[in-house]
N, CA, C and O atoms as a GROMACS GRO file, in nm:
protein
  424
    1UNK      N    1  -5.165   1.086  -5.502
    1UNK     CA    2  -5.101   1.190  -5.429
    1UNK      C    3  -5.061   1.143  -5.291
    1UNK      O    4  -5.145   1.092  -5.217
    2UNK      N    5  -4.931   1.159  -5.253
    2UNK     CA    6  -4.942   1.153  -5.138
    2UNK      C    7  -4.890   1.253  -4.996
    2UNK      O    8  -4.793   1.324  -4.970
    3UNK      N    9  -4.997   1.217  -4.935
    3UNK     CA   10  -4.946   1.324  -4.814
    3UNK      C   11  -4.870   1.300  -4.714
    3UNK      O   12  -4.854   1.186  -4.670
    4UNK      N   13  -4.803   1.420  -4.660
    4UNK     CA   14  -4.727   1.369  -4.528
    4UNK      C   15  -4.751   1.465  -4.435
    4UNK      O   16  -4.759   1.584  -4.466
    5UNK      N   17  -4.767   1.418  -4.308
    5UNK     CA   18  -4.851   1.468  -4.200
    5UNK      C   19  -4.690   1.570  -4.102
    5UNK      O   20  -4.581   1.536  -4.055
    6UNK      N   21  -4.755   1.678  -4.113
    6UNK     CA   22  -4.629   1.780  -4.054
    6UNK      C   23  -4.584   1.693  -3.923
    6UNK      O   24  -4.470   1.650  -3.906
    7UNK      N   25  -4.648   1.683  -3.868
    7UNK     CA   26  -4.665   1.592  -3.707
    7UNK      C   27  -4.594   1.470  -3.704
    7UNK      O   28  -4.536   1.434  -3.601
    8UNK      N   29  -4.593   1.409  -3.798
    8UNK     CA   30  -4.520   1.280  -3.799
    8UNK      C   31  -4.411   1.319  -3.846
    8UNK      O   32  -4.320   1.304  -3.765
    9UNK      N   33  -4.376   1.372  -3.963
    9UNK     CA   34  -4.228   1.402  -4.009
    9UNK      C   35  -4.129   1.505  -3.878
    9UNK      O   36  -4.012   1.535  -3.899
   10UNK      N   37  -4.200   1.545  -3.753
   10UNK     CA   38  -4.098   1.614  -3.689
   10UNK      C   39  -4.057   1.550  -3.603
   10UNK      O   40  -3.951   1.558  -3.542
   11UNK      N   41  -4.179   1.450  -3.590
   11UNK     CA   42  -4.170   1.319  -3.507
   11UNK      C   43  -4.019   1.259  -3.538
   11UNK      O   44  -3.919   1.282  -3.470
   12UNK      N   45  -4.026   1.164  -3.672
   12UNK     CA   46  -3.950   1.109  -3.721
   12UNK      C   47  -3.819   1.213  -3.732
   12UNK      O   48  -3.711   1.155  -3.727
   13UNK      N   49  -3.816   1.306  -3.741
   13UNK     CA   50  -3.685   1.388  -3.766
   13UNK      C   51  -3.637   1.355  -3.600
   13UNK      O   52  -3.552   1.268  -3.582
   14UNK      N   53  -3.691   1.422  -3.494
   14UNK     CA   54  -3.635   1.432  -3.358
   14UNK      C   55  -3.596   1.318  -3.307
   14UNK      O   56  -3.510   1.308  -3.220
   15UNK      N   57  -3.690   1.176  -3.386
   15UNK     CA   58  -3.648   1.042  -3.345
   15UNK      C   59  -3.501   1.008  -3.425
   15UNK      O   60  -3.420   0.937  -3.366
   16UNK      N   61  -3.471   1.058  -3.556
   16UNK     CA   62  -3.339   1.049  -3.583
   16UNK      C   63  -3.255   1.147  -3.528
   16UNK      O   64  -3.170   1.087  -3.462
   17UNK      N   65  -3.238   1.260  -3.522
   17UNK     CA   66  -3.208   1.332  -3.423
   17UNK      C   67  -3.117   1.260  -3.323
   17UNK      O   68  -2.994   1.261  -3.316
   18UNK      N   69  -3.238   1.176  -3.220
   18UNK     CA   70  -3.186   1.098  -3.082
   18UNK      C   71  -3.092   0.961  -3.134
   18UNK      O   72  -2.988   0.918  -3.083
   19UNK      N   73  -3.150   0.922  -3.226
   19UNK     CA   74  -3.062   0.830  -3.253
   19UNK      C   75  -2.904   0.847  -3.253
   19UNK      O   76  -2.821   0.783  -3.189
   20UNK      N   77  -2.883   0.960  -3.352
   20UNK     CA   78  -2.761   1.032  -3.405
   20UNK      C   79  -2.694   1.088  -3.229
   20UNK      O   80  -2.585   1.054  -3.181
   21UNK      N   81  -2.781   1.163  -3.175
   21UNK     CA   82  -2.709   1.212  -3.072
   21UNK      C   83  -2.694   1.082  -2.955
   21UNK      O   84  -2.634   1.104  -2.850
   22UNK      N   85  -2.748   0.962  -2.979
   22UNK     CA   86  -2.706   0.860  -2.872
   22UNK      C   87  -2.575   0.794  -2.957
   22UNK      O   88  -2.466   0.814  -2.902
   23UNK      N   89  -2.573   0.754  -3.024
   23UNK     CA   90  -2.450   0.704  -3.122
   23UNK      C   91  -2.321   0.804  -3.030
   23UNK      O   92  -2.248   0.764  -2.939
   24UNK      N   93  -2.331   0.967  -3.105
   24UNK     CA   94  -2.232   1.051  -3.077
   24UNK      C   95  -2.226   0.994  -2.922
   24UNK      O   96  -2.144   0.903  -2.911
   25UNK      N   97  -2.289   1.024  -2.813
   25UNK     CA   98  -2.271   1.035  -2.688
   25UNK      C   99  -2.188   0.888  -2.614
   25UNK      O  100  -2.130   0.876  -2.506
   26UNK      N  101  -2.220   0.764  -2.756
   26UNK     CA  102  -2.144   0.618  -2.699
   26UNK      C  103  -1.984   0.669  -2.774
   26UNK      O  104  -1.887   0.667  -2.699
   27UNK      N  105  -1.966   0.705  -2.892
   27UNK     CA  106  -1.834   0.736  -2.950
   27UNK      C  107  -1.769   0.852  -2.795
   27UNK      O  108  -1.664   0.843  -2.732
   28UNK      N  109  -1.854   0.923  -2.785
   28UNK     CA  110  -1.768   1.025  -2.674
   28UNK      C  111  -1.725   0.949  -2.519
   28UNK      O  112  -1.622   0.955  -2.452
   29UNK      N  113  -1.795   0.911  -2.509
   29UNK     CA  114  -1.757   0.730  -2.372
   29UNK      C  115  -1.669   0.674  -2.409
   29UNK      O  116  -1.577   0.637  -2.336
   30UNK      N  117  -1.678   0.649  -2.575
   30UNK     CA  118  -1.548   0.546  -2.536
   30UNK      C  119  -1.415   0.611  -2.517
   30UNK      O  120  -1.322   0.564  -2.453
   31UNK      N  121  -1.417   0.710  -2.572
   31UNK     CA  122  -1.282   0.764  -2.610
   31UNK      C  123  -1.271   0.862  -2.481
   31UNK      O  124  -1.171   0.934  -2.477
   32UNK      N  125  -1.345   0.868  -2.397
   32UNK     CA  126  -1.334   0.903  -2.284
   32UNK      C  127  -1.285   0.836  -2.201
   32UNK      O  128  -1.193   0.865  -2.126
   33UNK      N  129  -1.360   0.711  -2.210
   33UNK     CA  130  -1.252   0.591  -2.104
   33UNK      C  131  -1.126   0.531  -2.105
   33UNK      O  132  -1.061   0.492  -2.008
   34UNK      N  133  -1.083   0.524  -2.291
   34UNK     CA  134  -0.944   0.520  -2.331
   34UNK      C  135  -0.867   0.681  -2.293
   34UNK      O  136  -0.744   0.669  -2.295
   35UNK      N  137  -0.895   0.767  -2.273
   35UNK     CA  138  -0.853   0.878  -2.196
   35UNK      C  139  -0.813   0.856  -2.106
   35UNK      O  140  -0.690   0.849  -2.101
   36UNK      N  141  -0.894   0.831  -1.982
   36UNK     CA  142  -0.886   0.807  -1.856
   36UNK      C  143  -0.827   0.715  -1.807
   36UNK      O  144  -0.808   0.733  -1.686
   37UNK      N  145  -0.765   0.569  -1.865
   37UNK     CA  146  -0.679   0.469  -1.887
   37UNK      C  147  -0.561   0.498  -1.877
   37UNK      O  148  -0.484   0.478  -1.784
   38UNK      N  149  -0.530   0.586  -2.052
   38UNK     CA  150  -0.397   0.656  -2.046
   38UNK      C  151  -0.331   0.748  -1.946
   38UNK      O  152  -0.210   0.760  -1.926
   39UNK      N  153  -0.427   0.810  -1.889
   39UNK     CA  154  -0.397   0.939  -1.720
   39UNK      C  155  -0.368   0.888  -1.646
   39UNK      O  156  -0.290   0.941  -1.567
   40UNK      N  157  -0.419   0.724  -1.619
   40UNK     CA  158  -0.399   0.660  -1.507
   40UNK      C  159  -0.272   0.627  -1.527
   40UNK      O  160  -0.196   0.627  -1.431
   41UNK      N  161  -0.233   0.598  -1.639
   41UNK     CA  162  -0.086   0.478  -1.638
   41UNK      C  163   0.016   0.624  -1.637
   41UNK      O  164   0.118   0.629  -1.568
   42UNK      N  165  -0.034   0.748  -1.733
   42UNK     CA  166   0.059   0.878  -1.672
   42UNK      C  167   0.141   0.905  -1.529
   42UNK      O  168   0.255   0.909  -1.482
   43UNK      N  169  -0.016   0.922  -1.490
   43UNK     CA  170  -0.022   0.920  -1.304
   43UNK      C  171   0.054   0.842  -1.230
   43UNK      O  172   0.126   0.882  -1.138
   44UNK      N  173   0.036   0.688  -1.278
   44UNK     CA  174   0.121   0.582  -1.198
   44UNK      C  175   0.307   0.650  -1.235
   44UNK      O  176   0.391   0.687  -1.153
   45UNK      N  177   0.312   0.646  -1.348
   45UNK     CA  178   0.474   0.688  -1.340
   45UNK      C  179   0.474   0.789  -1.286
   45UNK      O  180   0.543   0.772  -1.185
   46UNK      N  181   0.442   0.882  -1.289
   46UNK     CA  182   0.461   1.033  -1.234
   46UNK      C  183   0.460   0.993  -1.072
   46UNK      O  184   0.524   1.061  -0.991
   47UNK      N  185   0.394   0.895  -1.039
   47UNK     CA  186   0.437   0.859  -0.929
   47UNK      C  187   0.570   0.792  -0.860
   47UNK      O  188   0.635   0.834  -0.764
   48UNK      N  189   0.587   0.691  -0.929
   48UNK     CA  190   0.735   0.603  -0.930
   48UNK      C  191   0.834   0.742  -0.924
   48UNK      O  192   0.889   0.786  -0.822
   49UNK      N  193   0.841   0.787  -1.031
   49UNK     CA  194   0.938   0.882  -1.082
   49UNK      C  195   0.926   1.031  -0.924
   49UNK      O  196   1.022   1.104  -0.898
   50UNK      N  197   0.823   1.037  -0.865
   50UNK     CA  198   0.809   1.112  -0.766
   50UNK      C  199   0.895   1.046  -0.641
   50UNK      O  200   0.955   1.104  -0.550
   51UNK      N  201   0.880   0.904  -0.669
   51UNK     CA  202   0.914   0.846  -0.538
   51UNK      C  203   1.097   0.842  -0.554
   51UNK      O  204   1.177   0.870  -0.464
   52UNK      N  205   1.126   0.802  -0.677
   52UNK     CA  206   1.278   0.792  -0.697
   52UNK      C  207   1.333   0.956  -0.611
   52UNK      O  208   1.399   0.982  -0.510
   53UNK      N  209   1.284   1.012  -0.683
   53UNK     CA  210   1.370   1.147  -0.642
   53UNK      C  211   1.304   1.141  -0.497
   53UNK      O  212   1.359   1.044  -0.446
   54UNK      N  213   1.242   1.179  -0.433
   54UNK     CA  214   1.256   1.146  -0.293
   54UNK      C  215   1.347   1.076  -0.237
   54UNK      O  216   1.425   1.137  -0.163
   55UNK      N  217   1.359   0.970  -0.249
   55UNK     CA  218   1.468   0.824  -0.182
   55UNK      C  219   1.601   0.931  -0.175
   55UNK      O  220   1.674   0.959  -0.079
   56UNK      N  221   1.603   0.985  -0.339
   56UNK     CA  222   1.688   1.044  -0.388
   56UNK      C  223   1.727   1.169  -0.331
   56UNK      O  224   1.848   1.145  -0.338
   57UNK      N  225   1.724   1.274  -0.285
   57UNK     CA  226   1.715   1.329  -0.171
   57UNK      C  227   1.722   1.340  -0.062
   57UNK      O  228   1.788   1.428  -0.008
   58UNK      N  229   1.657   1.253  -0.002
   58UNK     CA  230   1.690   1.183   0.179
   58UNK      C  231   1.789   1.115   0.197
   58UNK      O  232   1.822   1.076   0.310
   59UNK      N  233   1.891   1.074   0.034
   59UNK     CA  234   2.043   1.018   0.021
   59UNK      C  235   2.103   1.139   0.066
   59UNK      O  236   2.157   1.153   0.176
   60UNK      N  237   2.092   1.223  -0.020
   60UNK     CA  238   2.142   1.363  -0.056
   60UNK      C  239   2.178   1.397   0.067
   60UNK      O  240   2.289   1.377   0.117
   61UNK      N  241   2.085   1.450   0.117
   61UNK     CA  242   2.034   1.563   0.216
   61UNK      C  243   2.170   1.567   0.347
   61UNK      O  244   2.232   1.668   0.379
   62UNK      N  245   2.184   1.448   0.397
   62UNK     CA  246   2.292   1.459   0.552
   62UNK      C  247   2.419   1.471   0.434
   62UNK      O  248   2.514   1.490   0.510
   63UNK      N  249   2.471   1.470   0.313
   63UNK     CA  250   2.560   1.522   0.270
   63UNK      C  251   2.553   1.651   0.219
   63UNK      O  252   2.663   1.689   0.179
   64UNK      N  253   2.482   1.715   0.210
   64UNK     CA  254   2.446   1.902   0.185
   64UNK      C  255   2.444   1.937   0.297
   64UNK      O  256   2.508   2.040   0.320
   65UNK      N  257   2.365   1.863   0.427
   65UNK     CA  258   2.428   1.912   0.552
   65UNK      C  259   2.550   1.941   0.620
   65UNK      O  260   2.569   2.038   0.693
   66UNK      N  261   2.642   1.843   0.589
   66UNK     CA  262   2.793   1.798   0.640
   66UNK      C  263   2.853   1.893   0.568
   66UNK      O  264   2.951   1.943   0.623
   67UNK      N  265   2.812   1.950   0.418
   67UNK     CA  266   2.921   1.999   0.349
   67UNK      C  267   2.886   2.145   0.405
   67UNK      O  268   2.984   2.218   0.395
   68UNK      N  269   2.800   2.195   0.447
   68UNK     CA  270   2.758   2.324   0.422
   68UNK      C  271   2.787   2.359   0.609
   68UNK      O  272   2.760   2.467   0.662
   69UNK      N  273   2.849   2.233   0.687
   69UNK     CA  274   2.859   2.316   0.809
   69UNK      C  275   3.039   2.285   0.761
   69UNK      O  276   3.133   2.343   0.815
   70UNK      N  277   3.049   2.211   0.680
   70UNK     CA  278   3.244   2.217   0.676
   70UNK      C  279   3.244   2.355   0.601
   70UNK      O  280   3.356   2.406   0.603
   71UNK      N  281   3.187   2.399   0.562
   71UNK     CA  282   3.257   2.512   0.460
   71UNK      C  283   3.208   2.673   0.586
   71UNK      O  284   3.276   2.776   0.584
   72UNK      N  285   3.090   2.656   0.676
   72UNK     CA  286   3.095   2.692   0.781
   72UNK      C  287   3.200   2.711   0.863
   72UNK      O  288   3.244   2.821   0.897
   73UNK      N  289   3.230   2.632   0.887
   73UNK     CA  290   3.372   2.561   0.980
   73UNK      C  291   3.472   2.639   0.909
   73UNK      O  292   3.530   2.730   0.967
   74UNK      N  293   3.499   2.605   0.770
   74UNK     CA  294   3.628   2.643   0.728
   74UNK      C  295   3.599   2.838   0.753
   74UNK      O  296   3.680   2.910   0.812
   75UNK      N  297   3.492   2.879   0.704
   75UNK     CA  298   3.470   3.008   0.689
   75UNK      C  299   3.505   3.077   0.857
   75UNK      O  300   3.570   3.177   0.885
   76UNK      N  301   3.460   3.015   0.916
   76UNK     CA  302   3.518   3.033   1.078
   76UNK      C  303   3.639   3.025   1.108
   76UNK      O  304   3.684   3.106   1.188
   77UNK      N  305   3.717   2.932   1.054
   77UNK     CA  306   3.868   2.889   1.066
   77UNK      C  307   3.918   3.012   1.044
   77UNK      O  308   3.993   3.073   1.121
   78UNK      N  309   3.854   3.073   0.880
   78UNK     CA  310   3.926   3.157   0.828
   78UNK      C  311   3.956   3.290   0.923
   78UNK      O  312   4.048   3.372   0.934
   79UNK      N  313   3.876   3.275   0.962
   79UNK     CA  314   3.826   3.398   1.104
   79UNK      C  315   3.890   3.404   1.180
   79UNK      O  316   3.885   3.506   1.250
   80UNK      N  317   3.974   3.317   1.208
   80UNK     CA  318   4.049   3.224   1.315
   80UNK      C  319   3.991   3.172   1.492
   80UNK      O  320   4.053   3.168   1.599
   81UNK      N  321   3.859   3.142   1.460
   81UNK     CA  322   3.753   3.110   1.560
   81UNK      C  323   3.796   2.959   1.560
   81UNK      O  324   3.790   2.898   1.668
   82UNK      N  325   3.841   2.891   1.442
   82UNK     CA  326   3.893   2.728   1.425
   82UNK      C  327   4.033   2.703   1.377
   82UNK      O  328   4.097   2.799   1.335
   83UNK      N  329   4.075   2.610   1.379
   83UNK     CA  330   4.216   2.584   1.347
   83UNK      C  331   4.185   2.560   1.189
   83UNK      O  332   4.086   2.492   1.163
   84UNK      N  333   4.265   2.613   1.078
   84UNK     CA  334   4.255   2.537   0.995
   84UNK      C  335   4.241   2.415   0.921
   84UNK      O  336   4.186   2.373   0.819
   85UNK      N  337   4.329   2.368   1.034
   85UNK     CA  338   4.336   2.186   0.979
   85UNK      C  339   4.225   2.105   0.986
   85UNK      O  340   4.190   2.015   0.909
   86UNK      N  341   4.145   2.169   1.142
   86UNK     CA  342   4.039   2.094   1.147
   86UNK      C  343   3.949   2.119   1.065
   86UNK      O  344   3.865   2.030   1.057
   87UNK      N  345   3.923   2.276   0.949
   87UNK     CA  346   3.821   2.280   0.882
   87UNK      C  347   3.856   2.256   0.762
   87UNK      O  348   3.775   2.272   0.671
   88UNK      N  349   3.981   2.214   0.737
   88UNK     CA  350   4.013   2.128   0.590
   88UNK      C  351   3.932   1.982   0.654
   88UNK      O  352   3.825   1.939   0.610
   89UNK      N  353   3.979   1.945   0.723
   89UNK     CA  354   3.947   1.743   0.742
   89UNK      C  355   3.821   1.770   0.748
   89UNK      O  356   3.757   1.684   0.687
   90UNK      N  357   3.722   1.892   0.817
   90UNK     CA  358   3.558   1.832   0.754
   90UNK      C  359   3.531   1.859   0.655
   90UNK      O  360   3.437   1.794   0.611
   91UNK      N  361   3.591   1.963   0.560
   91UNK     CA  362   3.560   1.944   0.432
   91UNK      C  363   3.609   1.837   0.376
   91UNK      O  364   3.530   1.784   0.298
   92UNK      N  365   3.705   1.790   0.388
   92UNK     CA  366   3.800   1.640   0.318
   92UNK      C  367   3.659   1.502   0.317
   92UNK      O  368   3.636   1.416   0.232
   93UNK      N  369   3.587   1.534   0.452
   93UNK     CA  370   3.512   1.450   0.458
   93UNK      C  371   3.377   1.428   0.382
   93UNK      O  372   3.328   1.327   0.332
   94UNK      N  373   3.333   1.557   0.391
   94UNK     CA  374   3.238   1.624   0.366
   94UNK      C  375   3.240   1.555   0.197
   94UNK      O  376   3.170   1.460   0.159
   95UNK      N  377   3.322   1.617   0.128
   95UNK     CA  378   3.357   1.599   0.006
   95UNK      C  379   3.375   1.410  -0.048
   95UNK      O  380   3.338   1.358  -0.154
   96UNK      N  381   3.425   1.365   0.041
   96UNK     CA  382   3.451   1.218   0.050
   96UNK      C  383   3.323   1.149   0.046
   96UNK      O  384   3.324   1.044  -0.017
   97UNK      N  385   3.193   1.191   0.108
   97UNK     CA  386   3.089   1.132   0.121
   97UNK      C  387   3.012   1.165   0.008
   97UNK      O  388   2.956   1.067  -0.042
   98UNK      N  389   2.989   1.292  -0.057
   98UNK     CA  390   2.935   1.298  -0.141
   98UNK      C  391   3.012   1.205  -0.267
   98UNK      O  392   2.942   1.139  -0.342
   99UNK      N  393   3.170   1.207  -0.284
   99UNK     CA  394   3.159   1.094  -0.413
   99UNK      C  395   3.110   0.973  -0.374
   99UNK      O  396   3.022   0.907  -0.430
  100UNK      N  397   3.180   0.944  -0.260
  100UNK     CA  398   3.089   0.765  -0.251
  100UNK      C  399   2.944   0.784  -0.312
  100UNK      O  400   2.905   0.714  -0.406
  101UNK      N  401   2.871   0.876  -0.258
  101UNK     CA  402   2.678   0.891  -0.304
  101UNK      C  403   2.691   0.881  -0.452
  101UNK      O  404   2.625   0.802  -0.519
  102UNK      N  405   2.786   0.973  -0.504
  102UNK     CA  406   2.819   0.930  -0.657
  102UNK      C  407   2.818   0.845  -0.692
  102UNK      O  408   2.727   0.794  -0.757
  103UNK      N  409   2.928   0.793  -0.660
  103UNK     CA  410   3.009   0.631  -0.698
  103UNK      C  411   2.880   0.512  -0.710
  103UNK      O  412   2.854   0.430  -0.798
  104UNK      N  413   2.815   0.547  -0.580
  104UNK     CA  414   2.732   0.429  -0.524
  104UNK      C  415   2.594   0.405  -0.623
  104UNK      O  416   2.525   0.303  -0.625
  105UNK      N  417   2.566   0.577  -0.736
  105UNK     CA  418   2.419   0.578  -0.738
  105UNK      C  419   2.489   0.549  -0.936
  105UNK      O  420   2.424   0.573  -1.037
  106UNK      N  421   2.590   0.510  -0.932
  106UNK     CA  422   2.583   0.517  -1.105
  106UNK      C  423   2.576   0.335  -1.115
  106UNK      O  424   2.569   0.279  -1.224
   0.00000   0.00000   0.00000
């Protein structure tokens, strides 16, 4: 006959138990750190790609300025506070700078 001692078998159960739950807890590390790898290299572009459009913008920007006081200008002209001609030529300009930014960024 043989016996088995309640005490030892809960033993042995909780010791497999730990085994099983240290295994799980190295599978959840790894695939945690291949996680955290992939976020990083996310992150890095999301950065680049943050920085382009910036650059990209501070191109922009003194031509949304120029255009938006010529159409100012012209809207004043219209008023007759300006001569016309002069608020055609800052729009002429205005307009001129933004294709070059075009031209320049293809």
């Amino acid at each position: 006959m043989v016996t088995i001692d309640l005490k030892a078998l809960l033993i042995g159960l909780l010791l497999l138990a730990a085994i099983v739950l240290v295994v799980f807890a190295a599978i959840v590390m790894a695939n945690l750190v291949t996680t955290i790898k992939k976020l990083n290299v996310i992150l890095d572009d999301t950065q680049t790609v943050t920085g382009i459009i910036k650059e990209k913008a501070d191109e922009t920007k003194p031509v949304v300025d120029d255009l938006s006081s010529a159409v100012v200008s012209f809207a004043s002209g219209l008023k007759g506070n300006e001569t016309s001609i002069a608020s055609l030529s800052n729009l002429a300009k205005s307009l001129s700078s933004m294709v070059s930014i075009i031209k320049n960024n293809k």
